[in-house]
Every structure is written in C-alpha cells, then in structure tokens.
C-alpha positions in Angstrom: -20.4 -45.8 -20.4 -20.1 -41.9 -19.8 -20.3 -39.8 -23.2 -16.8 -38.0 -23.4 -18.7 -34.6 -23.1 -20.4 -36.1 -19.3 -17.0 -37.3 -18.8 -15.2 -33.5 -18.6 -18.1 -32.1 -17.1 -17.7 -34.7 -14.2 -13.7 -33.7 -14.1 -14.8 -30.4 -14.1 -17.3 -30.8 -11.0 -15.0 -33.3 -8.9 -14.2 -32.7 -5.3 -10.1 -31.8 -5.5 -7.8 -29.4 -3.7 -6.2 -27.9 -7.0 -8.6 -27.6 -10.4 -5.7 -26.0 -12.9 -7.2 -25.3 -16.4 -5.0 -24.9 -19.1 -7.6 -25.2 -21.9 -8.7 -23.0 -24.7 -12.4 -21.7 -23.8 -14.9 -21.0 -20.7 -15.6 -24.3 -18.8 -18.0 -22.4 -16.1 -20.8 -20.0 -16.1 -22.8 -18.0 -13.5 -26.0 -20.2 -12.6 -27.7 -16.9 -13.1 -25.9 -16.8 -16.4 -27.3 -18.9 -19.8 -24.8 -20.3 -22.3 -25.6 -17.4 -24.6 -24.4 -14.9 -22.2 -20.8 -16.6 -22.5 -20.5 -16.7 -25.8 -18.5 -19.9 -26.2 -20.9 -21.8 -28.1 -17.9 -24.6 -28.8 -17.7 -25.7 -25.1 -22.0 -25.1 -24.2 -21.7 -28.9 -23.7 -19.5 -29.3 -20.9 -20.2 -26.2 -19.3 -21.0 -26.6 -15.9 -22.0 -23.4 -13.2 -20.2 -22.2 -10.7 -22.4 -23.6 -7.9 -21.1 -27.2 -9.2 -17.4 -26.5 -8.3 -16.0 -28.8 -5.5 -12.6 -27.7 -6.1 -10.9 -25.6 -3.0 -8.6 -23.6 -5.3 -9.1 -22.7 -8.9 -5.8 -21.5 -11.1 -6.7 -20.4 -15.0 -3.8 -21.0 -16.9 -6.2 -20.3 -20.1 -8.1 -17.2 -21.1 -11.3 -16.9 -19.3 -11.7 -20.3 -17.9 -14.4 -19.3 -16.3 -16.9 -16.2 -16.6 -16.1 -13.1 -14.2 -19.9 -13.9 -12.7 -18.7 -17.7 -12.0 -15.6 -15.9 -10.6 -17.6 -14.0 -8.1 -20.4 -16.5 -7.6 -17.9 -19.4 -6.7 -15.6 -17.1 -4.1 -19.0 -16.3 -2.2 -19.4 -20.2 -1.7 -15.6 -20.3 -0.6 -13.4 -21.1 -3.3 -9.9 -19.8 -3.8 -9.3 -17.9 -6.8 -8.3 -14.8 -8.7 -8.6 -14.1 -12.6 -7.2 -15.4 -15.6 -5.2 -11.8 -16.0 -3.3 -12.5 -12.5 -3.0 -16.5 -13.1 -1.4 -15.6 -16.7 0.9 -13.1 -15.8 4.0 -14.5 -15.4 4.0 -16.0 -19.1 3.0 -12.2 -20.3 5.5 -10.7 -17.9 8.7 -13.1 -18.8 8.0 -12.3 -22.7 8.2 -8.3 -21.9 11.7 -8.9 -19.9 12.9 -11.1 -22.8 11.6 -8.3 -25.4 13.1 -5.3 -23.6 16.7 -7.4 -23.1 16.8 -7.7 -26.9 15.9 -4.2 -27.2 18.6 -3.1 -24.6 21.2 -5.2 -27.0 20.0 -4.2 -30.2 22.5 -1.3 -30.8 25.2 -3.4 -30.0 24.6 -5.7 -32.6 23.8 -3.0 -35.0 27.1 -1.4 -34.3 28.9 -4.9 -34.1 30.3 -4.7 -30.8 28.1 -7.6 -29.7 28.1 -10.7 -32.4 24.8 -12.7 -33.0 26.2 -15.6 -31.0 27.6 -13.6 -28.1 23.9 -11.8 -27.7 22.5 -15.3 -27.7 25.0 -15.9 -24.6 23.8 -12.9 -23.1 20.8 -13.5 -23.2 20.7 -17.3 -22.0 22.6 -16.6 -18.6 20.1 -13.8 -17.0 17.1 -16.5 -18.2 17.3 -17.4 -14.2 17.4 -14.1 -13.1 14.7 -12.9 -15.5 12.3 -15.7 -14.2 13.2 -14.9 -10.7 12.2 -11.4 -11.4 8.4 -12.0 -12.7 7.8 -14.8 -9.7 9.0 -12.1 -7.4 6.8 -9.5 -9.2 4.1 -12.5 -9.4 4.3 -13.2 -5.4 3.9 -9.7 -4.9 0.7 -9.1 -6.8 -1.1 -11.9 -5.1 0.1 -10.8 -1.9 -1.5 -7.7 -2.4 -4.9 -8.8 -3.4 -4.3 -10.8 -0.1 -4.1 -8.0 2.0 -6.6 -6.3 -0.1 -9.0 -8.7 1.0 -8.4 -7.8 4.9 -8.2 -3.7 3.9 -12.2 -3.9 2.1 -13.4 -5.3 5.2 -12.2 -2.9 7.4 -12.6 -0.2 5.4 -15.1 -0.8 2.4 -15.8 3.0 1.8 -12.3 3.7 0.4 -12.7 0.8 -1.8 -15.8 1.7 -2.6 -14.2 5.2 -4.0 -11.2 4.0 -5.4 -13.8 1.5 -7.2 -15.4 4.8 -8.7 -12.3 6.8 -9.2 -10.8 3.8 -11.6 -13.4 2.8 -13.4 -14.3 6.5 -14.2 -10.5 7.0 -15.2 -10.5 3.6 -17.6 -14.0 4.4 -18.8 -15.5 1.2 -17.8 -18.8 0.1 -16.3 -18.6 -1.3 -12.8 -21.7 -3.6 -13.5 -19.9 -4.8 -16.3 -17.0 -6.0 -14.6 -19.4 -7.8 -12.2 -18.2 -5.0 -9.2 -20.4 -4.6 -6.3 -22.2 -1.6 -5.4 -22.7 0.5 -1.8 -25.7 -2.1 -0.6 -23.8 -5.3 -1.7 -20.8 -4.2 0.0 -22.4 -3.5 3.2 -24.4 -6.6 3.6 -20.8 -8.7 3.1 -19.3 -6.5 5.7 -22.1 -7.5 8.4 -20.7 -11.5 7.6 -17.5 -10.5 8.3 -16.4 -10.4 4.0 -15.2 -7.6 2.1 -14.2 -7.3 -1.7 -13.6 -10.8 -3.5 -10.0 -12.4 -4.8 -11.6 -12.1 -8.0 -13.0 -8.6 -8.1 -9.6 -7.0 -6.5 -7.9 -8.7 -9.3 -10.3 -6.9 -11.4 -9.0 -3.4 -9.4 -5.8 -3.9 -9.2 -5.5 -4.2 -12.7 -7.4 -1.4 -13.3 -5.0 0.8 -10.5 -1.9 -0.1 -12.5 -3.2 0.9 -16.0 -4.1 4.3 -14.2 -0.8 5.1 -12.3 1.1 4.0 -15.4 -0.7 6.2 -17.6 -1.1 9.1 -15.3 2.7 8.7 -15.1 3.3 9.2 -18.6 5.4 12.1 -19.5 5.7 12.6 -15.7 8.9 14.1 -15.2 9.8 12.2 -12.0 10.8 9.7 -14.1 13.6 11.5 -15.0 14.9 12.2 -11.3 17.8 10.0 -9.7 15.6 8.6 -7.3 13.4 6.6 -9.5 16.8 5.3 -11.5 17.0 2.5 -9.3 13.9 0.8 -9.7 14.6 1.4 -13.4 17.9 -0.4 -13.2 16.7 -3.2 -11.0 14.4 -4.2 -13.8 17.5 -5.9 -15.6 19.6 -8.5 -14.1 23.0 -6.9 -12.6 24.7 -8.9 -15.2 23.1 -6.8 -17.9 23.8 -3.9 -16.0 27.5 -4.7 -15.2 28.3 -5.0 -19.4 26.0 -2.6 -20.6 25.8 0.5 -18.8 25.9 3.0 -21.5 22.9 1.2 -23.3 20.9 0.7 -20.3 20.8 4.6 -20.0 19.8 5.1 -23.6 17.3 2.6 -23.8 14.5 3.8 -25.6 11.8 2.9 -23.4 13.5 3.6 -19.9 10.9 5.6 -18.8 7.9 3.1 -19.6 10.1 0.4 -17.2 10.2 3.3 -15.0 6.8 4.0 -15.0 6.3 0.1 -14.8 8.9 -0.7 -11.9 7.1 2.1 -10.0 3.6 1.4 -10.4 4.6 -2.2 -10.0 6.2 -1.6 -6.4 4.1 1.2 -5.1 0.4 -0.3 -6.3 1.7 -3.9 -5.2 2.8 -2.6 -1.6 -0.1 0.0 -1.0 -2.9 -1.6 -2.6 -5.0 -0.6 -4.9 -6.6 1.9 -3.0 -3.3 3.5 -2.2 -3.1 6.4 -4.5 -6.6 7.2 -5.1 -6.8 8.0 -0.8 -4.0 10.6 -1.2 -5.5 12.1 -4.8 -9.1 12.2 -3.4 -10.7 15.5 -3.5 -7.5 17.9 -3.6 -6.6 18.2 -7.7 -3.2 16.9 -6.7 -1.8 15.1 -9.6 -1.0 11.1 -9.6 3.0 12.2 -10.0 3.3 14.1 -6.9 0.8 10.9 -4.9 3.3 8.5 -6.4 6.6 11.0 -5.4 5.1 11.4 -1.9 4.9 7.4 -1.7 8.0 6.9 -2.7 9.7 9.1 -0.7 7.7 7.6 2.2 9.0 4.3 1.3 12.5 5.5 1.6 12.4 7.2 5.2 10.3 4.3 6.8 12.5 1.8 4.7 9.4 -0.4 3.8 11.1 -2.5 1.5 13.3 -3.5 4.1 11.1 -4.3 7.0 8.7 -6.0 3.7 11.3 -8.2 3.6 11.9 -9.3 7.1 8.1 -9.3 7.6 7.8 -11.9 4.7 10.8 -13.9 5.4 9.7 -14.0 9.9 9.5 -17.3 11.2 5.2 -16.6 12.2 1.8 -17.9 11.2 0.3 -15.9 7.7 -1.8 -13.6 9.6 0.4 -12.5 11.6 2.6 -11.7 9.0 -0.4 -9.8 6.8 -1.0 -8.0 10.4 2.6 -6.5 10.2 2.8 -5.7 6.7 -0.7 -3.9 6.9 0.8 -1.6 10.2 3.7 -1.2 7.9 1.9 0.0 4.7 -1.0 2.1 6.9 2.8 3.8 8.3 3.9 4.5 5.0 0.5 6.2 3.5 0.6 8.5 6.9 4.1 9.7 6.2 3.2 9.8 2.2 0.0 12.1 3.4 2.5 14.0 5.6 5.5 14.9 2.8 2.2 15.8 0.6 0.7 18.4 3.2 4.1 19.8 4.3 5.0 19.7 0.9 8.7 18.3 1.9 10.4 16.7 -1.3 12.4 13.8 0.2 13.3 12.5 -3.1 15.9 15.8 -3.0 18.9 14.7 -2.0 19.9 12.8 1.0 17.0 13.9 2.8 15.5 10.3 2.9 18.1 8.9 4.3 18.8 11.7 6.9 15.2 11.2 8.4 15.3 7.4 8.0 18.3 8.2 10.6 16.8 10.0 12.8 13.9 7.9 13.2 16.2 4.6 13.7 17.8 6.8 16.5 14.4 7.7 18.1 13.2 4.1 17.8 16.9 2.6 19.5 16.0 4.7 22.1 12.0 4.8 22.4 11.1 4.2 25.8 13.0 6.8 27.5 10.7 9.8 25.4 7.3 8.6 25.0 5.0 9.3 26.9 3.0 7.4 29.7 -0.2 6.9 27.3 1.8 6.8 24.5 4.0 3.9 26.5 0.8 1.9 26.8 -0.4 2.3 23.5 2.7 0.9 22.1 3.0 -1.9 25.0 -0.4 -3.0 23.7 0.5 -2.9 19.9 3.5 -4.8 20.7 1.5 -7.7 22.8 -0.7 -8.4 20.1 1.4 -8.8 17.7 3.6 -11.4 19.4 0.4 -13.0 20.5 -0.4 -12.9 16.9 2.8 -15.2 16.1 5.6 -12.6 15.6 8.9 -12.9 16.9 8.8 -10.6 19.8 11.8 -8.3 18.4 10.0 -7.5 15.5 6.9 -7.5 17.2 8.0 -4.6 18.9 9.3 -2.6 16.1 6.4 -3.5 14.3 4.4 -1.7 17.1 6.4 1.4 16.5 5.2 2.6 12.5 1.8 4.0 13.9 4.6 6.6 15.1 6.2 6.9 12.1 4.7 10.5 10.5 4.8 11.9 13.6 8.6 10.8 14.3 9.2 12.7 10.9 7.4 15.2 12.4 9.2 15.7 15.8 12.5 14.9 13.6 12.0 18.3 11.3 12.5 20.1 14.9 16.3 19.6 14.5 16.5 21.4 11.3 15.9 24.8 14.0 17.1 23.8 17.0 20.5 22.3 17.8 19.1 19.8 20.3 19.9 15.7 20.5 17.0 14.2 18.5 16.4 12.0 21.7 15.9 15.6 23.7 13.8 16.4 21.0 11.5 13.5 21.4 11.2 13.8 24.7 10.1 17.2 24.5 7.6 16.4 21.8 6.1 13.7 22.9 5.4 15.7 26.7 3.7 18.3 25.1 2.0 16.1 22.7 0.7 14.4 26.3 0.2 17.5 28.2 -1.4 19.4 25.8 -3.8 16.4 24.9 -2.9 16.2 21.3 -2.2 12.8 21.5 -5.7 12.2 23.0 -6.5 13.5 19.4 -4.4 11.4 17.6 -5.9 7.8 19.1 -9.4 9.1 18.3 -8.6 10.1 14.5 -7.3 6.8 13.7 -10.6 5.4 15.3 -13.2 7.6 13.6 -15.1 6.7 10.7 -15.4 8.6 7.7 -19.2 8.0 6.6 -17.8 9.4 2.7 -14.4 11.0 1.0 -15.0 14.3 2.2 -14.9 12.8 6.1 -11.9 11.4 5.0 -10.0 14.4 4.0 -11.3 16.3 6.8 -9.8 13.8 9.4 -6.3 13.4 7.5 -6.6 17.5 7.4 -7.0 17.8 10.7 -4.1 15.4 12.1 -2.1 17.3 9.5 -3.1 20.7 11.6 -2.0 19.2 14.9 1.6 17.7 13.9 2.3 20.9 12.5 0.9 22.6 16.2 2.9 20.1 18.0 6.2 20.8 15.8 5.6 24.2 16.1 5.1 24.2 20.5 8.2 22.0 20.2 10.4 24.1 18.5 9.3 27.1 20.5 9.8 25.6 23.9 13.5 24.5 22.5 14.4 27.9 20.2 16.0 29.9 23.2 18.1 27.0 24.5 17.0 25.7 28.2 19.7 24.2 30.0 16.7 21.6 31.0 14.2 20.6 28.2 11.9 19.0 30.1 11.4 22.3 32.3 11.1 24.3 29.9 8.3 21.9 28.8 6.6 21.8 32.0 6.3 25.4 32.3 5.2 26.0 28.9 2.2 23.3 29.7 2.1 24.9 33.4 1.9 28.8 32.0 -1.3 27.8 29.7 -2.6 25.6 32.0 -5.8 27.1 31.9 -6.1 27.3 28.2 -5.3 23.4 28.5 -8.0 22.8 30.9 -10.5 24.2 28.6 -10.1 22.4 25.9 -9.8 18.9 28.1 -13.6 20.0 29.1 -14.5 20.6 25.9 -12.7 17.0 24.6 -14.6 14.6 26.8 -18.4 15.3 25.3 -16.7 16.0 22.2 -14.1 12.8 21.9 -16.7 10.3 23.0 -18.4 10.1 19.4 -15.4 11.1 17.2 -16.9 12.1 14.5 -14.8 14.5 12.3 -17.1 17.6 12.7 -16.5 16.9 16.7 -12.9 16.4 16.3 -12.4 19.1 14.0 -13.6 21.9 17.1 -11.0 19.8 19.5 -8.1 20.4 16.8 -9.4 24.1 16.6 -9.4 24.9 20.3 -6.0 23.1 20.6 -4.7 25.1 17.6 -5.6 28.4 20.0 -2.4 27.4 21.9 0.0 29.0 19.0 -2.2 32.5 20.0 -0.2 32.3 23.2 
C-alpha cells in the first residue's frame, strides 16, 4: 500500500490535461531549488519538482502552488501556465466590485433614501453583471500575456527594457522574480521562444501597479473622456438609479485609474507605455492620454471585438489583434509628436470619420506600391483563417497614423478627403517616402536609443509629406493630381538624388542610414 504522502505526490506527478490546485501551500519546486529555498516546511513531503509535471495545463487556484522557478522551469518543458496572481484574480477582483457597490450606496443608506433591505436588492440583481465584468476583465488579461508571448519573440529588446524600466519603478530585483537577462533571452529567440506565460504574468503585474500609480493625481482623470470607462465599471443598473452618487463616489478616480490601466495595459501589452515613455521625460499621463485617444480614432475596441468574436483559427485572430494594437501605438506615437490632444472635444471622432471615409474608398488613392503592400497584407491574413472582409480591413491599420496624417490636410485646405489621399499618397510614392516608410517598420533597433531614432524619423517624414501635401493643394488646382505631378516633375532632380543616395543606403536599414535618407528627403521643404 502507498503511504498517503506517496499517494499525493503520485497525483501530483500524473500524466492529465488539467492539474487545478486549490490547496493551501507550494506542491512543486525548481529541481535546482532545495526544500529550504521554498520555505514550506509543512508540505517538504509531497513536494515534487517541476521536471516531474506530466500535466499539459497547470491552473493555481491557491497561493503559490508552485515556486516562480518551477513556474519557469516547467513552461520551458512545455506546460501551460501563468501565476497564482493571474489564476486568483477573479475572486480578488469580484470582492473589489462588491466593495466599491457598497461604497457607492453607502450615503444612501446613511441618508435613508435606500433601506437596508432594498440595498440588499440592489445589490443581488447586478451579481450577474458584476461577475460578467471580472471574466471579461479576466479574458482580457490572459489574452494579453497571450499576445505577449508572440510580441517577446519578435521583438525581445523592448521587453527587455520595459523589463528594466518596471522593475526599476517598483524597486524590485529581476533575479528575484526569476526574470531573464540579455543572454537568456537571446538564446530562446534562436529556438523560436520568447518571454514565458509565467514571467509576463510576472510584468504585467508589475505594468499595471506602475501606470496606476503614475496615474495618481493625474489630472486626466478628471476630463470627460476618461468618464466612461469610469462609468462602465458599474452595471448600467447602478448607473440608471444612482447617478448623483456615482459622480461623488469617493474613490472615482482610483476606478478611473483602474478601468484605464486595466484597458490600455490589457490591449497594448505590457510593453506598451514604457515604448512611448522611453528616453523623452514624457510623463506616463500624457503616454496613457495619447493611447487613449489613439484608441478612439482607430476605434480599437470595436474592431477588438469583431476580431475576437470572427469565425477563424486562434492565430489568426492574435495576427489581427497584434496589426491592430501595433496601429494603435503608431497613431499614440503620432498624437504625442504632433502634440494633437484628441481627447478635446469631438476631435476623435471627426478623424475616426475621415479615416472610415478614406478606407470606404482605398483603392482609388493609394498608390501602386502601396496597392501591393496592402494586397499582400490582405492575402495573408485570409490565408491565415480570416474572413476575407475583415482580412482586408485588417490589412489597412499599418495605414492608420499616416491616414491621420494625410486627414490633418483638411483642416487647411477645402479639398474632399478622398482628393486629399490621393494627392498624399502620390507624393508619398513619387517622392520615395513611402520607400522609407516599409524600411523603418523593417529595421532593427540594436537598443532604446535606435528605437527613438527610427520612430523620430518616421515622425519627420509624415510631417514632410503633410506638409508637400498641403502645399501642392493651398492655391486650389482645378486638377490635384497635376498639380502633384508637377510638383514631383519641377524637383525632379532633387528627387533623383536622393533615389541614388536610397539604394546603398536602404539596403541595410539601419537607423543611422535611414536617418541621412529622411534628411535628404526633408531638403524637399527648401524648395
């Protein structure tokens, strides 16, 4: 007969799709780890390592079911899992709603326009709404760390500073919280793996503590446009009976600051706000204002929604969702550089106009490389799985800053936004500022600084190409696209030289090559 303690260490170690502890303690170590290390000396018995899991998946209803080492260890040998913090959060997340409805009624019983018994009804009919609310939130954290997973191995260096940037923030020790370094991180990358479920729940904890805090006496929580994230956090029957209290609620601006981080952090990822902070003493406030707006010109939560709800295989879901949150950081980027406050207003909505008009009628502006650019995005993702309607307005966010861009045009010039997209995007073409374009979004950035000097750069050349737009359209030519023509035809010669000097210069990309291309292009306003 098995002992009872060789009896859960067996459990522990057998070969099942689904091992779900709910128990109080750690149940598996590191193998590089002793017993000591954990510091669990009730459970030492039926400890087992990680390199005895047989289980696909792992869920940690309990505190620290396992170690963050076994965490790590047991991903690198292929198992499914995350961390106790994001397995547990629905049960800490439904006792905050419950806490904050009670707090939202409170000076309504106080006053006795709500009775004891009639709070209790309150209270019990949003219960479905409130639950629905923390899944929702729930889905959308462990989609993130899901796309997270696909970001780090594409692009390990801006995790690898947005690992630096939080942990200096939250004064913790990467080595403590079992984070890989530079040399780790680069040997994954050459199997084809990136940052682990378990450590990007580690980050993304970590990248909400930081917004939230950085957004602490913040005063965009005060303006209109963050209201309704704020009101969204309570169920519309709350809202509906209790609109005065809702507004004086005592911590509205902590849900604020919640709601926000929650959607922005969630959607972007954890490296989201640290990539538009890096380097240029821009406070998190105006990052998280600049996202926001973003959101609401692209309409991201929209096309989130008919991304996740498309009939099409996972990745080719995760492939759209990625094109639309890479869409929304460019135009985030874009309102930061131009320092354009979309948040004023109906701006937002204006531009999301615009650009709904431009896309309606897409093929009849872009260009002929630009054409087959977007053909090609649009062919892989239906080959992907996507429904070829959405496929193709998938393919169209890699446009989106600079249809913000070309959009800004009609705030000078009384011109049909189509006219005006045709005009920009031929001078775009002819001048060979879209030949830039494709080989910035190709280039690596060997650190930060290469970073900044590529986003700096395609900055420099939307505002060129705005700028050749709006003077090729200012005096009013019967036909735009002549006037375009002879404004490509009349530097002709200035174009030529800087075509000579792209094709030696293009063929490595490197930002210090790219950045004398912009400069020579950027010649063009001289004339």
């Amino acid at each position: 007969f098995a002992t009872g303690q060789e009896l859960v260490r067996a459990i522990l170690a057998m070969p099942v799709d689904l091992f779900w502890n709910g128990g109080i303690g750690t149940y598996v170590k590191a193998s590089s780890e002793t017993h000591a290390d954990v510091g669990d000396r009730g459970n030492d018995a039926v400890r087992i390592d990680a390199t005895e899991l047989r289980a696909r998946i792992v869920a940690e209803g309990g505190n620290l079911g396992l170690t963050q080492a076994a965490r790590v260890e047991a991903a690198l040998a292929g198992v499914r899992l995350d961390s106790d913090a994001i397995h547990n959060s629905g049960g800490v997340d439904l006792s905050d709603h419950e806490v904050n409805y009670k707090i939202l009624l409170a000076p309504l019983l106080r006053s006795g326009r709500l009775a004891p018994a009639a709070r209790r009804e309150a209270l019990f009919s949003v219960a479905d709404d409130a639950c629905e609310d923390v899944l929702a939130h729930n889905r959308a954290q462990a989609l993130s760390i899901s796309l997270d997973e696909r970001r780090s191995r594409d692009d390990p260096q801006a995790f690898l500073w947005a690992q630096e940037h939080l942990c200096q923030s939250q004064g913790v020790d990467p080595r403590e919280l079992r984070l890989p370094d530079a040399p780790a991180l680069q040997a994954r990358r050459a199997s084809g793996r990136g940052l682990l479920r378990p450590e990007l729940s580690v980050l993304l904890g970590l990248a909400k503590l930081h917004v939230q805090g950085a957004l602490a006496g913040d005063p965009l929580l005060d303006r209109p446009a963050v209201a309704p994230l704020y009101e969204a956090y309570f169920p519309s029957a709350l809202r509906a009976r209790f609109p005065d209290t809702l507004a004086a609620h005592p911590l509205r601006r902590e849900i604020a600051a919640l709601a926000l981080t929650n959607r922005l952090v969630d959607a972007g990822g954890l490296t989201a706000l640290p990539t538009l902070v890096a380097g240029r003493g821009l406070p998190v406030g105006a990052a998280v204002a600049a996202l926001l707006g973003a959101e609401e010109v692209t309409d991201a939560p929209g096309w989130r929604a008919r991304l996740v709800a498309a009939a099409a295989p996972r990745e080719a879901v995760y492939a759209g969702l990625l094109c639309l949150e890479s869409s929304v950081a460019d135009v985030a980027r874009y309102l930061l550089a131009s320092g354009l406050d979309v948040l004023q207003g109906d701006l937002a909505l204006r531009l999301r106009a615009a650009l709904d008009e431009l896309r309606a009628h897409l093929r009849e502006f872009l260009s002929a490389g630009e054409t087959a650019q977007w053909e090609e995005r649009r062919r892989r993702f239906a080959d992907a799985g996507l429904p070829q309607a959405l496929a193709d307005d998938v393919a169209t966010f890699p446009l989106a800053d600079r249809g913000v861009n070309a959009v800004r045009v009609l705030a000078g010039v009384a011109r049909p936004p189509v006219e005006v997209g045709r005009t920009y995007a031929r001078l775009g073409e002819g001048t060979g500022i879209n030949g830039v374009y494709q080989r910035l979004a190709a280039a690596e950035a060997s650190d930060p600084w290469d970073r900044m000097v590529l986003a700096d750069l395609r900055t420099q050349l939307l505002d060129l190409q705005r700028e050749l737009t709006a003077r090729v359209l200012a005096p009013g030519p019967a036909d735009a696209k002549a006037a375009a023509d002879a404004f490509l035809s009349d530097n002709a010669e200035a174009i030529a030289r800087v075509e000579a000097l792209q094709q030696p210069a293009l063929a490595r990309a490197s930002a210090s090559a790219l950045s004398v291309v912009t400069q020579a292009l950027l010649r063009l306003r001289e004339r």
